[in-house]
N, C-alpha and C positions, 0 to 999 in steps of 0.2 A: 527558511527555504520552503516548508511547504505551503508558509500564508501564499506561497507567487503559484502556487500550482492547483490550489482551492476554490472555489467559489468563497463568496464572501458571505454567506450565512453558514459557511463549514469553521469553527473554531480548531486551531493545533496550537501543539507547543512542541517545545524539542529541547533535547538536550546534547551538546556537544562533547565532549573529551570522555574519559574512564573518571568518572566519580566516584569515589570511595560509597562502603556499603552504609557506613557512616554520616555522612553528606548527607544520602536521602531520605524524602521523609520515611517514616516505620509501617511497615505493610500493617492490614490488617490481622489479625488470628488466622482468618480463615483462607487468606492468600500465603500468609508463614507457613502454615502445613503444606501448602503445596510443594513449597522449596524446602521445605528442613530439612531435606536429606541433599538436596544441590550442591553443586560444585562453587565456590565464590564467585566467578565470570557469568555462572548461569545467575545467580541469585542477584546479583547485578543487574544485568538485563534486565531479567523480572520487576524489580523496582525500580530501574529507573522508569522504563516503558509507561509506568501508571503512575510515577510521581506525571509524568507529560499528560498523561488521560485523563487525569484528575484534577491538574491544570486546564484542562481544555475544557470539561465537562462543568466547571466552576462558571466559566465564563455565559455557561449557558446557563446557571443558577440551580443545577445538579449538585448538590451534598453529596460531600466524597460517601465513598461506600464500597464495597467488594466487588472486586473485577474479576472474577476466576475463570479460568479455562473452561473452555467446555470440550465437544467434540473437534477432534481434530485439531486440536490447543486453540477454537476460536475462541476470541475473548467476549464473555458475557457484559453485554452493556444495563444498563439503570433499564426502567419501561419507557417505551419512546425515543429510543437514542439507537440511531448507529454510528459503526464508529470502525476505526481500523487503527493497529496496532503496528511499529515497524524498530527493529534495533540492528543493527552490524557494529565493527569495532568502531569508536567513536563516536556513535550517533545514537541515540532513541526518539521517536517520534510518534504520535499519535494526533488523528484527527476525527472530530465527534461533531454531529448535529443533532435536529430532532428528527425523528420521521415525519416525512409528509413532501417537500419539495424532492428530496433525496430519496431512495431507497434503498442504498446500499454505498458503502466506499472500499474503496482502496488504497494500501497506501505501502511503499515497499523504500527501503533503502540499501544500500549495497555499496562494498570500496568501488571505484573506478579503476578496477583493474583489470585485467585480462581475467578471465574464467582458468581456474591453476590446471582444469584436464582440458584439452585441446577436444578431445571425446564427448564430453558434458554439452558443448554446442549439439552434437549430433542427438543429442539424447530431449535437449528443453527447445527444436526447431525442426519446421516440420520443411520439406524440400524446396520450396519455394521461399524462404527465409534464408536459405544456408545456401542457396545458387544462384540468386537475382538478389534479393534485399540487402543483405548485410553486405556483399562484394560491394554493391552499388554504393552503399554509405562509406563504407573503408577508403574507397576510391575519391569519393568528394571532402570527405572529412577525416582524416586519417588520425588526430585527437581524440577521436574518441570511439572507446573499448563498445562498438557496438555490441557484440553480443552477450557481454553484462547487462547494458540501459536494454536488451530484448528480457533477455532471462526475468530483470526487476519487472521490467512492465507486465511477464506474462504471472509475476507472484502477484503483483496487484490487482491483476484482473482474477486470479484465483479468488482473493480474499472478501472481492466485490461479491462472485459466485458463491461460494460458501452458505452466506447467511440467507440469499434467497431459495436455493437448491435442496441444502443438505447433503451434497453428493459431491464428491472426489470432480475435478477437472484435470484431466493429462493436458502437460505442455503440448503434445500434439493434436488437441483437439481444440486451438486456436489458432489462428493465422492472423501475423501483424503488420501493419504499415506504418514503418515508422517515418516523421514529417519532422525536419530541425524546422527553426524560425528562420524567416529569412536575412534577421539583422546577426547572425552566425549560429555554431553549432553544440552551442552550450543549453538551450531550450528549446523543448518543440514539442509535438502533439503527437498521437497515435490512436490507431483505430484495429481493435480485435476483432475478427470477424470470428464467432464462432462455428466450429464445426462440428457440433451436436445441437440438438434443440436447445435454444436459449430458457432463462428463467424468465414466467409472467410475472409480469407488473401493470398492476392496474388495468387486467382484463388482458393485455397485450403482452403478444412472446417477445424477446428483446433478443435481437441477432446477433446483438454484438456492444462492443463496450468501449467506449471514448477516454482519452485520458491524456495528463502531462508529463513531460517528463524534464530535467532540471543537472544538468554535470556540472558542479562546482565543489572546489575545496576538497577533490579528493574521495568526492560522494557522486553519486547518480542515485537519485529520487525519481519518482514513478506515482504517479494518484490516478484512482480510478473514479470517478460520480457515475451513479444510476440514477435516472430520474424519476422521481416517482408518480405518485397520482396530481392531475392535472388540478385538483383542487389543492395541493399545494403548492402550487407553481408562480403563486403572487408572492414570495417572501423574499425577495431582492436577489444580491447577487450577483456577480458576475458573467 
C-alpha cells in the first residue's frame, strides 16, 4: 500500500496482521534496552516497525543497524537516509531514501474508523476544516471516516516537520485540502498549508506539504515527500 503512495526512488515495506514477538527478526542490544521494561503490544510494534525499516533500508544496500528513538521518539536513521516510521492495530510500515532528491518523509497509518471522541476532531482541526471541509466530504463521500484520513495526514506532515525543525507542530497550525481521485473515494492527494513559518530547504522556506492518502482494508495511509535540493532532483521517480 505505500509503494502506490511513494515516489519510486522512496523504498517501504509493511507488515500486516499481529505477529508474534517470536516471528520477528531479534532487535538489536541497544534497541532491547529501550523496550525491556515494555508492555508485549508495545514491544511489538517496536520490532515490527524496524523489522519493515530494515527491509526497506536493505533495498537501498543500508546494513541493518540500530534504529533508536531520538527526541520526540523520532527514529534515528543510518547517515544519509530519511525515512519515516508508522504502526496501529494490524499494520507497521516504514519508508526510507537517501537524502538529496527528498528531504524529509512522512508516513502515518491508522484503523478507518470514526475518531472514538467526537471532541478529539475539535482538538486535531482548525475551523475551517471542521465547517467547510470535512461537511463537504461527508456529503460527497459518506465511506469514508474523514476526519481520521485528516487526523493521519496531519501526523504525517508532523513527522515530515520534525526532522527539518526540531520543533513541536500543533494540529492547529496546519490547514488541509483534502482531494479524492476522481476515478472514486478510496485515493487522493492533499495539500497542508502551514500556519507558522515553514522549514528551509535548500535556501527556501517551504509553505507547506503535499502528500497521499490511500483507505483500504480497513486502513487509511497518509505520506508525506519534501523535496529537497534541486541537485538531487535527477534520481527518477514518480
Amino acid at each position: 500500500m505505500l509503494k502506490e503512495l511513494l515516489p519510486a526512488d522512496v523504498e517501504s515495506a509493511e507488515l500486516f496482521g499481529e505477529a508474534s514477538e517470536e516471528d520477528l527478526p531479534p532487535l538489536f542490544p541497544e534497541e532491547e534496552a529501550v523496550v525491556a521494561r515494555a508492555v508485549a503490544k508495545r514491544r511489538r510494534e517496536f520490532a515490527g516497525v524496524r523489522a519493515c525499516a530494515r527491509e526497506a533500508l536493505g533495498r537501498l544496500g543500508v546494513p541493518p543497524a540500530p534504529l533508536l528513538p531520538g527526541e520526540r521518539g523520532a527514529p534515528g536513521w543510518p547517515e544519509g537516509i530519511v525515512g519515516s516510521m508508522t504502526h496501529c492495530a494490524g499494520y507497521r510500515g516504514a519508508a526510507v531514501t537517501r537524502r538529496g532528491r527528498w528531504a524529509a518523509l512522512g508516513v502515518d497509518a491508522e484503523p478507518h474508523e470514526p475518531l472514538r471522541d467526537p471532541g478529539v476532531t475539535n482538538l486535531v482541526t482548525v475551523p475551517v476544516e471542521r465547517e467547510r471541509v470535512l461537511p463537504a466530504l461527508a456529503d460527497r463521500h459518506p465511506s469514508v471516516h474523514w476526519e481520521r484520513l485528516l487526523f493521519s495526514a496531519k501526523e504525517s506532515v508532523y513527522k515530515a516537520w520534525f526532522p527539518l525543525t526540531g520543533r513541536w507542530l500543533g494540529f492547529e497550525e496546519a490547514e488541509l485540502a483534502l482531494r479524492p481521485d476522481p476515478d472514486g473515494p478510496g485515493s487522493g492527494a492533499f495539500r497542508a498549508r502551514l500556519l507558522v513559518p515553514g522549514p528551509v530547504v535548500a535556501g527556501r522556506e517551504i509553505p507547506g506539504f503535499d502528500g497521499r492518502w490511500l483507505v483500504r482494508g480497513g486502513l487509511v495511509l497518509t505520506t508525506v515527500t519534501v523535496p529537497g535540493s534541486p541537485a538531487g532532483a535527477d534520481t527518477g521517480g514518480r
